[in-house]
C-alpha positions in Angstrom: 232.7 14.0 161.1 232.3 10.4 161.6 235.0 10.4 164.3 232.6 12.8 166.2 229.7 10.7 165.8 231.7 7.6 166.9 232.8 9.9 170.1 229.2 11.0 171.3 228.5 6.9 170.7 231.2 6.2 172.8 230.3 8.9 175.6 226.4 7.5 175.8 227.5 4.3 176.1 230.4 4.9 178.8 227.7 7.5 180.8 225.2 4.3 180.5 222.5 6.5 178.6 221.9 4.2 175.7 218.8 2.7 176.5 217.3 6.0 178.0 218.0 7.6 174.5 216.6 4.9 172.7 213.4 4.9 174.8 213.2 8.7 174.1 213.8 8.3 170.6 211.1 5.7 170.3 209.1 7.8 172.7 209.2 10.8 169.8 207.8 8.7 166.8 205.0 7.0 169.2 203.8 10.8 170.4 204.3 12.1 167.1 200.3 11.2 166.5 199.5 10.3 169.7 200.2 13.1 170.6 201.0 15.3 167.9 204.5 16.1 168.7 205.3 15.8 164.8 203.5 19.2 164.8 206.3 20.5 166.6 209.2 18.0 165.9 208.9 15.6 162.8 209.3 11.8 164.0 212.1 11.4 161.2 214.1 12.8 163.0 214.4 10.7 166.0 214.4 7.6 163.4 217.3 9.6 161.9 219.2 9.8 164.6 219.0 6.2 165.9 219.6 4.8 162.7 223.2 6.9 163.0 224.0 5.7 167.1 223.1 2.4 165.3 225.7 2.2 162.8 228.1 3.2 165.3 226.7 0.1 167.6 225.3 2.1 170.7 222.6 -0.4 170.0 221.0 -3.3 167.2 219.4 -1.5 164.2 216.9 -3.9 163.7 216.3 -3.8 167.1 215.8 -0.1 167.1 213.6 -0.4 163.5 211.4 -2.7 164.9 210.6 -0.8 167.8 210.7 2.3 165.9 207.7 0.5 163.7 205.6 -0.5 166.4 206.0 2.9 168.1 204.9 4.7 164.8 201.6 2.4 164.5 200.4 2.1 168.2 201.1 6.2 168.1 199.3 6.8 165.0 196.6 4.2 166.8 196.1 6.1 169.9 195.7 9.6 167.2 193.0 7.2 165.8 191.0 6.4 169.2 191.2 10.6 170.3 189.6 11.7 166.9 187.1 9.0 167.5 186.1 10.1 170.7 186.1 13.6 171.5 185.7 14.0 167.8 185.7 17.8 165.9 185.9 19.1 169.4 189.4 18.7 169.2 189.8 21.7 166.7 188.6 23.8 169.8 191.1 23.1 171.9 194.2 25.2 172.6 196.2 22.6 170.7 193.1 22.5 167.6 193.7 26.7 167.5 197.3 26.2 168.1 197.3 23.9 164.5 194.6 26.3 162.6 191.4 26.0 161.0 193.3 26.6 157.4 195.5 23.3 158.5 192.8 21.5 159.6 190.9 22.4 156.2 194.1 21.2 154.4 194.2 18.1 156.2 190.8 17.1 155.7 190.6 17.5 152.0 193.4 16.0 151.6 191.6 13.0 153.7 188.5 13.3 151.7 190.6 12.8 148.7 192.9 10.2 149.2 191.3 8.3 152.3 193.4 5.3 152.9 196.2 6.7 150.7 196.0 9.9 152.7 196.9 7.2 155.4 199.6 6.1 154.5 201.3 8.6 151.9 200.9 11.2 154.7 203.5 9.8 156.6 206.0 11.6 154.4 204.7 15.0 155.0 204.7 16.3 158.9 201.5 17.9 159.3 199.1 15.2 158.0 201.1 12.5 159.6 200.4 14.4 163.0 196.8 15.3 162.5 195.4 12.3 159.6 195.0 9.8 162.2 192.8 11.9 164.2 190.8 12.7 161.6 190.6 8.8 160.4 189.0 9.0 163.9 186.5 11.7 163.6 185.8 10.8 159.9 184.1 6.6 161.2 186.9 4.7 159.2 186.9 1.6 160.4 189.9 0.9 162.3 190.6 -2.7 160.9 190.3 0.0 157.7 192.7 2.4 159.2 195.4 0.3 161.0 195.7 -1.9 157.3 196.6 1.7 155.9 198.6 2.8 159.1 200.7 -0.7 159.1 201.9 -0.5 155.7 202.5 3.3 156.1 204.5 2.5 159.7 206.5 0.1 157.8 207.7 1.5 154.6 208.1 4.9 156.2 210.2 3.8 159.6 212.2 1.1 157.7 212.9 3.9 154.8 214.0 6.5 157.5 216.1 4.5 159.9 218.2 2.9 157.3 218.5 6.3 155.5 220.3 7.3 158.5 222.1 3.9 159.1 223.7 4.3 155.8 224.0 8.5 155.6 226.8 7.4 158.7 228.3 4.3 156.3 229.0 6.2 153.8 230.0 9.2 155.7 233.0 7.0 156.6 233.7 5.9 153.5 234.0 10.0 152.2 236.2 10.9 154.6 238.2 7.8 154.2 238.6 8.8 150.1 237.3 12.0 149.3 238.0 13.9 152.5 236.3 17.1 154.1 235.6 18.7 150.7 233.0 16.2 150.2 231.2 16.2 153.5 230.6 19.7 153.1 229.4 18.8 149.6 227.0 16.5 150.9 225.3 18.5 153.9 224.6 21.3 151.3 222.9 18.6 149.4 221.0 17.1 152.2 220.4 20.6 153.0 219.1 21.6 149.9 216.8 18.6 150.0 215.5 19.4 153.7 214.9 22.9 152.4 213.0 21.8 149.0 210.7 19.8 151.4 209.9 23.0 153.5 209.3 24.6 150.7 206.8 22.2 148.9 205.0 22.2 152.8 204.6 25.8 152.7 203.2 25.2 149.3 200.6 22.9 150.5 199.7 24.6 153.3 198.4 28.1 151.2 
């Protein structure tokens, strides 16, 4: 498995499509607020992804992380500045009936409960880390208020998720090396289970 990873690594980087991936992937965590793509496709993936290509040296990790971080916090700052302006008029719009009024609800007790920790503890779930900053917006948090919150959150969250991936490829070499395919299997059922458990606890807080 790592062989194929170090294979598609090698093809980007042969093809010279390196640096257009890493823009997209960059491009997917800044929109995922912006413009909430994570409604649609959750930015850890992306992060996921070039944390991988990064262990396999298609580019720097830190270099990818700290663009990774500013993407997430000038995203989730342009989420911020459309909730401020066009306000609860948002919820009207094909995209606002697209998410649902029992999302929105969700989202906005969850705001009104938490406020700054809704900020920045919503990063880990997809829906309110697509629609919180918008809301910060249309609720008057201040945004020296909102971007301390969104910082921190940006940080922990990108750093977390990049290096997850960075070392998910490390010691997916290191498996196959001792513990062969018997193993690998083992652990994608693991990380599948996980991935499923947080669907599941989503679907929970959604109803």
């Amino acid at each position: 498995m790592s062989g194929w990873i170090h294979h598609v690594a090698d093809w980007l980087v042969l093809h010279n499509l390196e640096i257009p991936l890493f823009v997209l992937l960059i491009t997917f965590a800044f929109a995922e607020a912006a413009a909430f793509v994570g409604f649609i496709l959750p930015g850890e993936t992306s992060l996921l992804i070039g944390g991988v290509l990064a262990h396999s040296g298609v580019w720097n990790v830190w270099l990818f992380l700290g663009c990774a971080i500013v993407g997430a916090i000038a995203g989730d700052s342009v989420g911020y500045e459309v909730g401020k302006h066009f306000g609860p008029k948002i919820k009207t719009t094909q995209f606002g009936k697209f998410v649902g009024e029992k999302r929105w609800r969700l989202a906005q007790a969850i705001f009104d409960r938490y406020h700054g920790g809704a900020i920045f503890f919503g990063r880990a779930q997809a829906l309110l880390r697509a629609l919180v900053p918008s809301l910060a917006g249309m609720n008057g948090v201040p945004y020296r208020t909102f971007l301390k919150w969104n910082a921190a959150g940006g940080i922990v969250f990108s750093t977390t998720v990049v290096l997850l991936g960075y070392q998910f490829a490390s010691s997916l070499s290191v498996l196959e090396k001792y513990l062969k395919y018997w193993a690998i299997v083992a652990l994608f059922l693991i990380i599948g289970v996980i991935f499923l458990l947080k669907h599941k606890l989503e679907k929970y807080l959604e109803e």
